[in-house]
C-alpha positions in Angstrom: 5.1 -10.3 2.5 6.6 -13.7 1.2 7.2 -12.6 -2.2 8.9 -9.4 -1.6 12.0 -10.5 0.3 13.0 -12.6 -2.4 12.7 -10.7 -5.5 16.5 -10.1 -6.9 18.0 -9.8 -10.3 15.8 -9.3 -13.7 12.5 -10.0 -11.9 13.0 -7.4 -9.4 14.7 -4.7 -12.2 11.0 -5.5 -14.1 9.0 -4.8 -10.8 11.2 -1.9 -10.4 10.3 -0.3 -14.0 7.0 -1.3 -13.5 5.1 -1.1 -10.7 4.2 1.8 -8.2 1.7 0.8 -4.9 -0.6 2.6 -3.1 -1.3 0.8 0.5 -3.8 2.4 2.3 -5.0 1.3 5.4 -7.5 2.9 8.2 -6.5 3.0 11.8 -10.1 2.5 12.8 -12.2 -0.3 14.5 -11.0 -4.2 13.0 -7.6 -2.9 12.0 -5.7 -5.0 14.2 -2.7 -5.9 12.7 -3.1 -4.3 9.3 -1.4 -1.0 10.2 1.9 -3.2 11.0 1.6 -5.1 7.9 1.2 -2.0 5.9 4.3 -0.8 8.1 6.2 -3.8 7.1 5.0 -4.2 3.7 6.3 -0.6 3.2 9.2 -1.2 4.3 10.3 -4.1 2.6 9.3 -2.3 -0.8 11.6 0.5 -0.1 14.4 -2.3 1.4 14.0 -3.5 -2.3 13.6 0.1 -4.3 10.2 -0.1 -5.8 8.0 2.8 -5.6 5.2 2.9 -3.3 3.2 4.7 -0.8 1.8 4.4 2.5 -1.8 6.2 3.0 -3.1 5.9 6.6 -6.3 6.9 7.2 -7.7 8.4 10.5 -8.8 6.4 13.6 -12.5 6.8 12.6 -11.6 4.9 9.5 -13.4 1.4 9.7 -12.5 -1.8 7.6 -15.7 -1.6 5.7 -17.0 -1.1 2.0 -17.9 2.6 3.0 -14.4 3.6 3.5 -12.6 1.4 1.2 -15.1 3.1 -1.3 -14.1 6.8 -0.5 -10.0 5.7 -0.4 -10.8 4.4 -3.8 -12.4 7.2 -5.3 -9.8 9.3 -3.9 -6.4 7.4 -4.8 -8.4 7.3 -8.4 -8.9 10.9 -9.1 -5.2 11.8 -7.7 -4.0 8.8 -10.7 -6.4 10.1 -13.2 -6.0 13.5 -12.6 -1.8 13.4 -13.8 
């Protein structure tokens, strides 16, 4: 969130090339607050051009190593499967 707003000139054009982000976030129990930094987070990428997307999960989805298990497996297969 603190990098993000500054990147400019060369260093952003590399990020640009470069980089593509999956944020995925549950809207579940103990997500307070990290559904608007994803939101934010989101938007400053696409303020600044560099490819990402935003992956909310349901409101069953809990902030724990189950879940963040199964969104890995899944954002995985999707990348590995192109």
């Amino acid at each position: 969130m603190a990098f993000v707003p500054n990147l400019d000139g060369e260093m952003l054009e590399r990020v640009r090339r470069g980089t593509h982000l999956v944020l995925v976030c549950g809207q579940g129990q103990w997500e307070n607050g990290n559904i608007e930094e994803t939101q934010r987070l989101a938007d400053l990428l696409g303020d600044k051009g560099i490819s990402h997307e935003k992956d909310l999960w349901g409101h069953d989805v809990s902030h724990e190593w189950p879940w963040w298990q199964r969104q890995a497996v899944h954002h995985f297969e999707r990348v590995l499967a192109r």
